[in-house]
MIDREN-19589 format. One record per residue (C-alpha): x, y, z; residue in one letter; chain. Coordinates in nm, 3 decimals. Example, Ala and Ser with C-alpha at 12.3 -4.5 7.8 and 13.67 -1.06 7.14 Angstrom:
PT:xx:yy:zz:code:unit
PT:1.230:-0.450:0.780:A:A $
PT:1.367:-0.106:0.714:S:A $
This chain:
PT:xx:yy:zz:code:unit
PT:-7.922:-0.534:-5.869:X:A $
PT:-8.291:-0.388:-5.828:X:A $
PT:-8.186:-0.214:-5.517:X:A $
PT:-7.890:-0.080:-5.670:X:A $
PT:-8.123:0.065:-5.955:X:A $
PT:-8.416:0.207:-5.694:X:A $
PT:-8.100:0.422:-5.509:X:A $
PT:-7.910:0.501:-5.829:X:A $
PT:-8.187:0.629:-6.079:X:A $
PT:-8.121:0.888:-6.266:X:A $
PT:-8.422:1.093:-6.114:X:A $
PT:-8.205:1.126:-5.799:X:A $
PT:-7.959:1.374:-6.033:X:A $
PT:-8.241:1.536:-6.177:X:A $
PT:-8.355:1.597:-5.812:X:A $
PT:-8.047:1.751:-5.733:X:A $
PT:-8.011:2.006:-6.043:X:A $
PT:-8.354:2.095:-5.915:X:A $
PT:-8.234:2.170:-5.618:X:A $
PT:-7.963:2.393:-5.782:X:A $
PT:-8.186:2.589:-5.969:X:A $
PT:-8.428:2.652:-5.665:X:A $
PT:-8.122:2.816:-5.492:X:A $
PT:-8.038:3.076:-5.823:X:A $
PT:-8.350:3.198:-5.886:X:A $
PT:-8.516:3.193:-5.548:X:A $
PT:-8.213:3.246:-5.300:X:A $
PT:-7.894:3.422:-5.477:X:A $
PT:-8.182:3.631:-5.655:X:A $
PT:-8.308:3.777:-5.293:X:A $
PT:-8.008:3.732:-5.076:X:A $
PT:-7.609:3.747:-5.304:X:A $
PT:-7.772:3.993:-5.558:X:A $
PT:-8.035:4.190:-5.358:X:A $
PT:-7.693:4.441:-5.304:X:A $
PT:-7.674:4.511:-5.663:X:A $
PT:-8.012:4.732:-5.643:X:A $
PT:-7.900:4.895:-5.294:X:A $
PT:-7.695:5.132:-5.442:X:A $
PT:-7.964:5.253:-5.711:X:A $
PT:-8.260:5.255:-5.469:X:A $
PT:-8.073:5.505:-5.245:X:A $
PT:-7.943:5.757:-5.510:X:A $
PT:-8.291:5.784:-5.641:X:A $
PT:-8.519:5.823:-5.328:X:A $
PT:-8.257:5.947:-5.081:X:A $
PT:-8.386:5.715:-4.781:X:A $
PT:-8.130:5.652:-4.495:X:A $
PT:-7.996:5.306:-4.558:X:A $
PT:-8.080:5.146:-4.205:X:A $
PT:-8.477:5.264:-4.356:X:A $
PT:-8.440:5.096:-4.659:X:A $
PT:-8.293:4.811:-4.489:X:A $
PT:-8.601:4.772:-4.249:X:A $
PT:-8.790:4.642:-4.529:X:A $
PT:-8.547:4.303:-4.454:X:A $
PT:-8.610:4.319:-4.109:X:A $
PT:-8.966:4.284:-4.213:X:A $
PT:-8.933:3.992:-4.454:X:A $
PT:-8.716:3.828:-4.228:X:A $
PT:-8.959:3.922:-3.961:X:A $
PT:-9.223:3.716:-4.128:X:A $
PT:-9.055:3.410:-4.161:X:A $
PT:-8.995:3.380:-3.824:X:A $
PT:-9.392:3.275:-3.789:X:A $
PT:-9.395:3.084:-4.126:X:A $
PT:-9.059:2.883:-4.127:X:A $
PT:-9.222:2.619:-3.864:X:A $
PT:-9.533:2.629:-4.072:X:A $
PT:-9.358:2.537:-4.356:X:A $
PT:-9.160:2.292:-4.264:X:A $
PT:-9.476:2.107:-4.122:X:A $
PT:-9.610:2.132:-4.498:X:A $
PT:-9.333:2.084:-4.646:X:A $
PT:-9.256:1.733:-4.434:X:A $
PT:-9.602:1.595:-4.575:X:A $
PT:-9.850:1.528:-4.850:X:A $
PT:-9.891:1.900:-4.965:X:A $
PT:-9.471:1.954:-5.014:X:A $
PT:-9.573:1.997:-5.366:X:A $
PT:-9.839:2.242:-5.382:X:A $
PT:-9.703:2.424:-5.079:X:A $
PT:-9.317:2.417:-5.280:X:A $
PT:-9.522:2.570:-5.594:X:A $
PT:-9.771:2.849:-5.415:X:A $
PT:-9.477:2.956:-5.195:X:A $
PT:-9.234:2.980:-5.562:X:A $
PT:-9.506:3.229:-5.754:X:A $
PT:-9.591:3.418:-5.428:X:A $
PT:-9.183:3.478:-5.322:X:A $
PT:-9.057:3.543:-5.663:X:A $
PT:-9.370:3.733:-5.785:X:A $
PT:-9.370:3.974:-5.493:X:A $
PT:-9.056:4.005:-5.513:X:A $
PT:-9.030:4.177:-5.858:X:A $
PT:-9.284:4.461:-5.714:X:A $
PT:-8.986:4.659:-5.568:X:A $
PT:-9.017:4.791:-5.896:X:A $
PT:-9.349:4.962:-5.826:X:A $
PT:-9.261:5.072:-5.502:X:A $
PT:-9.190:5.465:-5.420:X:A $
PT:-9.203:5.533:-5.049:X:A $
PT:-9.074:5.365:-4.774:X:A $
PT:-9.376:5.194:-4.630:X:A $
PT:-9.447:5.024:-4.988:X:A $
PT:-9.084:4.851:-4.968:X:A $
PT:-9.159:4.755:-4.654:X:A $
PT:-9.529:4.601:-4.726:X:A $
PT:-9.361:4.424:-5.047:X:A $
PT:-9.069:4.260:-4.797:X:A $
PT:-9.335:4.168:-4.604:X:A $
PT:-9.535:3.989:-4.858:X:A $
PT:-9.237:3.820:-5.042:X:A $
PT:-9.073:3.710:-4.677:X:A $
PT:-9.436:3.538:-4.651:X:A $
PT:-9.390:3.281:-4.875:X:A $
PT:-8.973:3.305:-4.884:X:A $
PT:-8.924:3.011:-4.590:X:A $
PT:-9.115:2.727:-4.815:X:A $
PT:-8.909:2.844:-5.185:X:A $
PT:-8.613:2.837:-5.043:X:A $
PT:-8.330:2.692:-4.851:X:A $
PT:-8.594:2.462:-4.640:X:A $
PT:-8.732:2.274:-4.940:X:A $
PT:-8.374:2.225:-5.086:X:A $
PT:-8.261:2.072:-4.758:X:A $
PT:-8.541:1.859:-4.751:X:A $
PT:-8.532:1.771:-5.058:X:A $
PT:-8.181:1.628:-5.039:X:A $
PT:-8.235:1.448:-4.685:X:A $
PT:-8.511:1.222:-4.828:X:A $
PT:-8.358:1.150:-5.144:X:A $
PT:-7.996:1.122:-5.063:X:A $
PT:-7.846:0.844:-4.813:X:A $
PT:-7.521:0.849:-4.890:X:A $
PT:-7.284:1.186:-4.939:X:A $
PT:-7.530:1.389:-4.779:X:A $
PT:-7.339:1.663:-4.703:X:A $
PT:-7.142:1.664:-5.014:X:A $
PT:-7.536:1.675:-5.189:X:A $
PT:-7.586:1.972:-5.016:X:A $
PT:-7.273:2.143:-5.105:X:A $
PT:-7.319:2.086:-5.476:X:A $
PT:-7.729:2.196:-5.422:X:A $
PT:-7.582:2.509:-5.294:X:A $
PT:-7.340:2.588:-5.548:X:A $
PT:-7.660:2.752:-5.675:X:A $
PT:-7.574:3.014:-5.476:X:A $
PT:-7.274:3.101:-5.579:X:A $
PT:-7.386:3.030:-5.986:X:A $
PT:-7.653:3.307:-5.932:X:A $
PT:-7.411:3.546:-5.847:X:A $
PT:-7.214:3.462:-6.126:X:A $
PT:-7.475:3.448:-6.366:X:A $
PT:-7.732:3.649:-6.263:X:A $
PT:-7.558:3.959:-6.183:X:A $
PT:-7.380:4.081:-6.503:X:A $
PT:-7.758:4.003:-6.650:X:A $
PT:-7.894:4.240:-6.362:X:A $
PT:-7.628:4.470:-6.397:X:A $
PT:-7.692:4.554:-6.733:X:A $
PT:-8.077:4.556:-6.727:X:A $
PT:-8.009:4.849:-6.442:X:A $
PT:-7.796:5.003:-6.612:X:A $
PT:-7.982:5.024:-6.970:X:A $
PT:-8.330:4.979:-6.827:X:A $
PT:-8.353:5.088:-6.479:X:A $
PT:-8.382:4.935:-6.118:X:A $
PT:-8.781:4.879:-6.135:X:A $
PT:-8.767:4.743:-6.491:X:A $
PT:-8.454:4.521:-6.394:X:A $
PT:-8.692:4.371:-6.099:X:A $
PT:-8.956:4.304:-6.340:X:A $
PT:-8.759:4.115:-6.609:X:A $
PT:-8.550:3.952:-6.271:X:A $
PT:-8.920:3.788:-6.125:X:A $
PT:-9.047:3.659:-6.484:X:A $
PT:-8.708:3.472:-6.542:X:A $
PT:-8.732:3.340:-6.224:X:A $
PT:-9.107:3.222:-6.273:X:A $
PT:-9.021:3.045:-6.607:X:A $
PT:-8.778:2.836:-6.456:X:A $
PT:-8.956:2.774:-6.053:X:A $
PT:-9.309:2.715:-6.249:X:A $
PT:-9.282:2.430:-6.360:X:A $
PT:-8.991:2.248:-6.178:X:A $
PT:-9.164:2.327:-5.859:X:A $
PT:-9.526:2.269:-6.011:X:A $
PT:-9.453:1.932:-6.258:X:A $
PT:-9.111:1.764:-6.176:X:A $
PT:-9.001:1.740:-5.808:X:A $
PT:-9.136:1.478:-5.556:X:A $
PT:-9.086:1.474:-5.173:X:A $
PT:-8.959:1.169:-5.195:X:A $
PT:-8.829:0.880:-5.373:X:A $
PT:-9.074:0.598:-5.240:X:A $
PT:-9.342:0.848:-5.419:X:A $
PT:-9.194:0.761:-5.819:X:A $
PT:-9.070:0.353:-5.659:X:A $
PT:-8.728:0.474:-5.552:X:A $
PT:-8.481:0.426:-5.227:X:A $
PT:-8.221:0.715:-5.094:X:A $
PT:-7.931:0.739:-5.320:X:A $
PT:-7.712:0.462:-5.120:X:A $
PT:-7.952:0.332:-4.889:X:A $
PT:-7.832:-0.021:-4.748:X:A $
PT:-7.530:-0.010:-4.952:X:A $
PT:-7.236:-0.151:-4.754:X:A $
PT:-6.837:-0.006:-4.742:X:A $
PT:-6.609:-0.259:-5.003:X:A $
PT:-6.456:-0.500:-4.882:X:A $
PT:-6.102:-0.358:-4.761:X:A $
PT:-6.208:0.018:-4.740:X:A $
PT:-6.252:0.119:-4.383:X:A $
PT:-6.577:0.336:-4.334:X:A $
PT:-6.525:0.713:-4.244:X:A $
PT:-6.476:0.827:-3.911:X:A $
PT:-6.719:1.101:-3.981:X:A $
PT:-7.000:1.143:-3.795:X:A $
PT:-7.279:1.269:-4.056:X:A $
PT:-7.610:1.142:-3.949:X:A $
PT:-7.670:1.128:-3.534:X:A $
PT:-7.876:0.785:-3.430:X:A $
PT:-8.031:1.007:-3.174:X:A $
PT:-8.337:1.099:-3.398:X:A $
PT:-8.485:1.351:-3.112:X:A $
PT:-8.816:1.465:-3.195:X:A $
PT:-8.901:1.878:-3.159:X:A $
PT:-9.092:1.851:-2.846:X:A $
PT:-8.792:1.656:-2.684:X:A $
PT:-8.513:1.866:-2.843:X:A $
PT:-8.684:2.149:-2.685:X:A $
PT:-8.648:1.995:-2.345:X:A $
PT:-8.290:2.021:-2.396:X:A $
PT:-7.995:2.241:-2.320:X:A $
PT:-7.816:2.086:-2.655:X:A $
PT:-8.050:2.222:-2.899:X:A $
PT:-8.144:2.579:-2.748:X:A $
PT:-7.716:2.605:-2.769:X:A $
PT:-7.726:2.511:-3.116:X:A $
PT:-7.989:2.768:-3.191:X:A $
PT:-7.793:3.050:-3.057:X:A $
PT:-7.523:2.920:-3.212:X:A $
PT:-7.729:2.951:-3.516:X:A $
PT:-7.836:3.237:-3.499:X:A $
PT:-7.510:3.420:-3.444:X:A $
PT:-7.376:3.271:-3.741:X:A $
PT:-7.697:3.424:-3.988:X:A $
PT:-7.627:3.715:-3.782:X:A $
PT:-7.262:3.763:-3.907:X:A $
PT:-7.391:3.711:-4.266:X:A $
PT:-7.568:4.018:-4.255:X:A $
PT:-7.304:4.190:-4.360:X:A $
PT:-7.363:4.081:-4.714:X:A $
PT:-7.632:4.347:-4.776:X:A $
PT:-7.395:4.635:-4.687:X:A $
PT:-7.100:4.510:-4.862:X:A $
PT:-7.130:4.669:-5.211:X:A $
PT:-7.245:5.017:-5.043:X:A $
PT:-6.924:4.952:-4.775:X:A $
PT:-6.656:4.895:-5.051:X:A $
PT:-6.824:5.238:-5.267:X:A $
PT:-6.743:5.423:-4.961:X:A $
PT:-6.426:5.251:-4.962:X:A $
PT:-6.273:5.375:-5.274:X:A $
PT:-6.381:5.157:-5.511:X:A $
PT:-6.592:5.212:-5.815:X:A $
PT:-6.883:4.993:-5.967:X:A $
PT:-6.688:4.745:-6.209:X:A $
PT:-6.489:4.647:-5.901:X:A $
PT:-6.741:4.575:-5.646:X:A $
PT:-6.888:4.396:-5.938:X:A $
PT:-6.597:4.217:-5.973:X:A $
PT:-6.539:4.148:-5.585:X:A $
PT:-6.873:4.002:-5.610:X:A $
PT:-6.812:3.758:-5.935:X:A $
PT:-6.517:3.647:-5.736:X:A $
PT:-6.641:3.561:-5.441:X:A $
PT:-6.937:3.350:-5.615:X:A $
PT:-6.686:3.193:-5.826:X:A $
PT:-6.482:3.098:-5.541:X:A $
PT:-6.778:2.992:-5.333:X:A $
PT:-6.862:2.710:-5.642:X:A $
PT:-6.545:2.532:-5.498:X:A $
PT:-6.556:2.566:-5.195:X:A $
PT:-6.862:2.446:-5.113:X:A $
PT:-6.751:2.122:-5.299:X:A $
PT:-6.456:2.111:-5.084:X:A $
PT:-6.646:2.223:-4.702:X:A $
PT:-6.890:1.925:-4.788:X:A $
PT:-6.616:1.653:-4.860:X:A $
PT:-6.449:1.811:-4.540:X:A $
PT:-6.800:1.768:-4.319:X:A $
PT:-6.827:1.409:-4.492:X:A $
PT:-6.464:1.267:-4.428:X:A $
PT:-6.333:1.452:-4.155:X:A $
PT:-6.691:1.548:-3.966:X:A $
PT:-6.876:1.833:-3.845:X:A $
PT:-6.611:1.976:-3.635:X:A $
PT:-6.365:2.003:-3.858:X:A $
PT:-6.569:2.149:-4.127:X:A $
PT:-6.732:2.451:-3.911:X:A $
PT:-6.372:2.472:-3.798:X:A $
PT:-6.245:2.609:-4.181:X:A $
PT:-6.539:2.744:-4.240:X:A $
PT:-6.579:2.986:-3.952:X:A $
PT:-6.191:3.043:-3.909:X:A $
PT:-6.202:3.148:-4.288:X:A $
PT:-6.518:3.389:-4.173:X:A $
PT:-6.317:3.535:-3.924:X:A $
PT:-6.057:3.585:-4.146:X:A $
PT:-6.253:3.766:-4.375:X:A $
PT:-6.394:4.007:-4.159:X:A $
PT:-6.045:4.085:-4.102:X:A $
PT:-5.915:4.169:-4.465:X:A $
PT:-6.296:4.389:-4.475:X:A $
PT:-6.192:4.609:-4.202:X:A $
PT:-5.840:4.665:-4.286:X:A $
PT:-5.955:4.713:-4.719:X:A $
PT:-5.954:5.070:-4.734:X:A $
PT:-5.839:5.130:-5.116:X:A $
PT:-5.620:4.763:-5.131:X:A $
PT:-5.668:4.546:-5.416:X:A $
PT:-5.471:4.299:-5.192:X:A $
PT:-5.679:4.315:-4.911:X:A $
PT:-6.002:4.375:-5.089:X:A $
PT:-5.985:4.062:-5.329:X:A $
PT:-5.833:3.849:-5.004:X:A $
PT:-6.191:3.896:-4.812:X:A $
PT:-6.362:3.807:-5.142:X:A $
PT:-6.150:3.519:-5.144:X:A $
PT:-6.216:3.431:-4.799:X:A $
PT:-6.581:3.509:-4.807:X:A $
PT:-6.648:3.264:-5.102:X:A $
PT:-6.513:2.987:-4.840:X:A $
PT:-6.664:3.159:-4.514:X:A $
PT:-7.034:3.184:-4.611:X:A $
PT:-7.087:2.807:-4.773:X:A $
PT:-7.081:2.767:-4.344:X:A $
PT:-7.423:2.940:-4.365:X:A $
PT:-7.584:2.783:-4.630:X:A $
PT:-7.444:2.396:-4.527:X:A $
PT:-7.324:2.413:-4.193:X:A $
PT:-7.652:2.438:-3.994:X:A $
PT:-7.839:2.162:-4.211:X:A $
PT:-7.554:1.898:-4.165:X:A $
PT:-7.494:1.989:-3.815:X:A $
PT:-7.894:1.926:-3.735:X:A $
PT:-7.858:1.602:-3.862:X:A $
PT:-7.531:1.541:-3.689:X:A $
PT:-7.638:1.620:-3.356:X:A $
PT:-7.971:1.538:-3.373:X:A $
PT:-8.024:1.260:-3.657:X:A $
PT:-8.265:1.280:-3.995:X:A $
PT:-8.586:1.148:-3.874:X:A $
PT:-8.745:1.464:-3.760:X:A $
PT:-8.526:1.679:-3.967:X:A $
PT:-8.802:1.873:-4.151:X:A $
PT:-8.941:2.015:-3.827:X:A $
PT:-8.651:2.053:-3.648:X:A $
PT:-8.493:2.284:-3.958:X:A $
PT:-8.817:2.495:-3.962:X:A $
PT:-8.809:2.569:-3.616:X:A $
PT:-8.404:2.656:-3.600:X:A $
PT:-8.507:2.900:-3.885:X:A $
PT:-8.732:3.105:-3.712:X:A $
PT:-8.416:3.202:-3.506:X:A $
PT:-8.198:3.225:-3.786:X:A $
PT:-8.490:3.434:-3.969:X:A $
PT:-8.484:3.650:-3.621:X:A $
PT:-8.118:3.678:-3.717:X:A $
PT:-8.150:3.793:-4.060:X:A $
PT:-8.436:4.000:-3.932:X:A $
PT:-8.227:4.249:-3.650:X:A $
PT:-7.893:4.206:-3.877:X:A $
PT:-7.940:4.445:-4.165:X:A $
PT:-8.124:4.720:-3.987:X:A $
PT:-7.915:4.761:-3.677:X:A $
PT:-7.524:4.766:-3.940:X:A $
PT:-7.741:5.038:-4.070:X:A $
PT:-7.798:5.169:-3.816:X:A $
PT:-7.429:5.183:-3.646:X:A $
PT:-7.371:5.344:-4.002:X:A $
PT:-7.614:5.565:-3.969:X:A $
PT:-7.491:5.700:-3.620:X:A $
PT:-7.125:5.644:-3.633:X:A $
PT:-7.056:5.735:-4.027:X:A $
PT:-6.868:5.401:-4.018:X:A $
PT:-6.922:5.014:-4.045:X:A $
PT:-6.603:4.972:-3.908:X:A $
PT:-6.749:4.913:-3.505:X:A $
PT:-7.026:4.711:-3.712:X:A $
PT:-6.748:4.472:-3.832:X:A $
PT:-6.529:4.441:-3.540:X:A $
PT:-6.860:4.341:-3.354:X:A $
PT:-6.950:4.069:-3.656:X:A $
PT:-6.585:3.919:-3.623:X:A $
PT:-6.604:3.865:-3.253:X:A $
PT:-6.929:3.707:-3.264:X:A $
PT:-6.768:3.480:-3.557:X:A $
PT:-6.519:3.327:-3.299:X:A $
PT:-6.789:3.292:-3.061:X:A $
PT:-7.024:3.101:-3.291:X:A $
PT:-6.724:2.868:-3.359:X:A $
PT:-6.698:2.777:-2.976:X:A $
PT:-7.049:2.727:-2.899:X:A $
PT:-7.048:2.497:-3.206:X:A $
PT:-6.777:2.282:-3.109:X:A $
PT:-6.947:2.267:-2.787:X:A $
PT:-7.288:2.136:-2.913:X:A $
PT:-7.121:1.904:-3.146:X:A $
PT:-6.944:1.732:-2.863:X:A $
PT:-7.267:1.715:-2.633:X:A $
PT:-7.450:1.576:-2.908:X:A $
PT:-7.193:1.295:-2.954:X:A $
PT:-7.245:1.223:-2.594:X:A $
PT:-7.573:1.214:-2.583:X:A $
PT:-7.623:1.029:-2.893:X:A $
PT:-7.359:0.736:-2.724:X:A $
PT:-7.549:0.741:-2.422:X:A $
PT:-7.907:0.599:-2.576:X:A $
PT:-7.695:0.343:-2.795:X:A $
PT:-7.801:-0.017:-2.679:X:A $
PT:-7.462:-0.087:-2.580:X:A $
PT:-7.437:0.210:-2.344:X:A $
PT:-7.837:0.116:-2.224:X:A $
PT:-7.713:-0.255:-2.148:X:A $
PT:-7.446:-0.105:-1.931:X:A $
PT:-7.644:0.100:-1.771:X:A $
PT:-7.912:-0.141:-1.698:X:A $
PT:-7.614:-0.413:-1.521:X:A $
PT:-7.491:-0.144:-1.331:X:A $
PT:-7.846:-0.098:-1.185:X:A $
């Protein structure tokens, strides 16, 4: 009964709505709603958009150098103060767009911001939910990442109408204090790294399958535990970071889409509803893509989600002035990207077990980082040069299908290699020698 209690507290849940909250304010904030000032910061200065968008590069740029840092800090003692300092320096940053008025003082403010961005983010959320949660895992980080999609749904009527009846550099000021109130002190006062810090165990840790229910087939959690220096000695793991990084390089799209769909026909209460939608719809579906990764296993669920990617790209390109095709891809997208935000994570663990996850994540997001970096500015660019983001698509759908296939691929060499240093498959091959 006391062991049920120490992986059962309640402090687990409030963990997890932490987690939640980390994802609206400091993720959707940057990332899902970033596209809502776009449109704004171009009328007003005139800058060409693959310019503006350099000031991403930059920021991602910069966490290409930090995102190993972090996840060293974040992996030890000073997860706390490093979770905290990295919250006020992201989010506060982040609200001086407002001040900015050329193009090299958007760039020096993505800069700054992307500086802290790796340890508010994404990393500390994963982390957080692989120490505290046993059990589910990948479920846990579907409904952590619904935070996402809520910060597009709540968060951008509010920023749409403090643009609209305050301006773009006002609306980035009241954006960064909201975001402080809430990251100050659940970042500063209430998380822990883990549970053995408050006298807790991982939610399910050492429970047992009931009697009569046959354990999933689903391989969540590799036994190979590889450290970083030996998953850089091998072929796996630098396949699974270009696998990675193709997939955060088809998500750059997302920074384009509102100015893509304006160009398209449609007016401002559309796009703002295309984008509602798709958060809406991404809620679900990241319930439903981390039941699929927990019951069915990793192929399966980078199978829907990157088939549903592709599919989306497909209903973009073909959305000139249809409401059927252009509420399809938000559809589709909603399902698609929750392969971004949980696909990598669980797949780490599933090829290459928990116990070095923190490092291991850090370092696979300085490539994805280097992904987000080249992304934005170079579909700006082809825009830029061609008048078009239709090549700019086409490209991002073919490199959706091959993402999917070099995927697959890792996930079936890491099942090998994880069965070959079981102690069955050691004992065999010791009596053969």
């Amino acid at each position: 009964m006391e062991t049920k209690k120490k992986n059962r507290s309640m402090y687990h849940w409030v963990i997890l709505v932490c987690c939640i909250l980390t994802l609206v304010f400091n993720y959707a904030t940057r990332f899902s709603l970033a596209q809502l000032f776009t449109v704004e910061v171009l009328n007003e200065t005139g800058f060409p958009i693959s310019a503006l968008m350099l000031g991403t590069t930059i920021a991602s740029g910069v966490c290409i150098f930090t995102s190993p840092i972090a996840g060293k800090l974040l992996r030890g003692k000073y997860m706390r103060i490093t979770f905290f300092i990295c919250c006020v320096g992201t989010m506060g940053f982040y609200s001086c767009y407002g001040l900015c008025h050329e193009l090299w003082q958007f760039w020096l403010v993505g800069g700054l911001q992307g500086f802290f961005a790796m340890g508010a983010c994404t990393l500390p959320v994963n982390v957080l939910i692989t120490n505290w949660f046993e059990k589910n895992r990948a479920l846990m980080i579907s409904i952590a990442t619904m935070g996402i999609s809520i910060g597009g749904t709540v968060l951008g009527p509010f920023i749409t109408f403090c643009i609209q009846n305050y301006g773009w550099r006002n609306a980035y000021f009241m954006l960064g204090a909201l975001c402080l109130i809430f990251m100050i002190p659940i970042s500063g006062f209430i998380i822990r790294r883990t549970p053995e810090e408050v006298g807790l165990e991982p939610y399910g840790h050492g429970e047992e399958a009931a009697p009569g229910k046959k354990k999933s087939n689903a391989v969540v959690q590799s036994s190979w535990n590889v450290s970083l220096k030996d998953a850089r000695k091998s072929p796996i793991f630098w396949m699974f970071i270009l696998g990675a990084f193709t997939l955060y390089l088809t998500s750059c799209i997302l920074g384009h889409m509102s100015y893509y769909l304006y160009g398209e026909g449609f007016d401002a209460a559309t796009v703002t509803a295309y984008i509602s939608l798709y958060s809406i719809v991404a809620l679900f579906a990241k319930l439903i893509l981390g039941a699929i990764f927990d019951r069915f296993g990793a192929k399966a669920g980078v199978t829907v989600g990157l088939g549903t990617f592709f599919l989306f790209f497909v209903c973009l390109y073909l959305v000139r002035g249809s409401q059927f095709f252009l509420y399809s891809a938000s559809v589709l997208y909603g399902i698609g990207t929750c392969t971004i935000t949980i696909g990598v994570p669980i797949m780490i663990t599933s090829i290459f077990g928990v116990k070095h996850y923190s490092e291991l994540y850090g370092f696979t997001c300085s490539f994805t980082m280097a992904a987000s970096a080249f992304g934005p500015s170079a579909i700006g660019l082809v825009y830029d040069l061609t008048g078009s983001y239709k090549p700019a698509i086409l490209t991002l759908a073919a490199l959706t299908v091959l993402t999917l296939v070099i995927m697959i691929t890792c996930i079936n060499m890491g099942q090998k290699r994880a069965a070959s240093d079981t102690p069955e498959a050691n004992g065999a091959q010791a009596a053969k020698a």
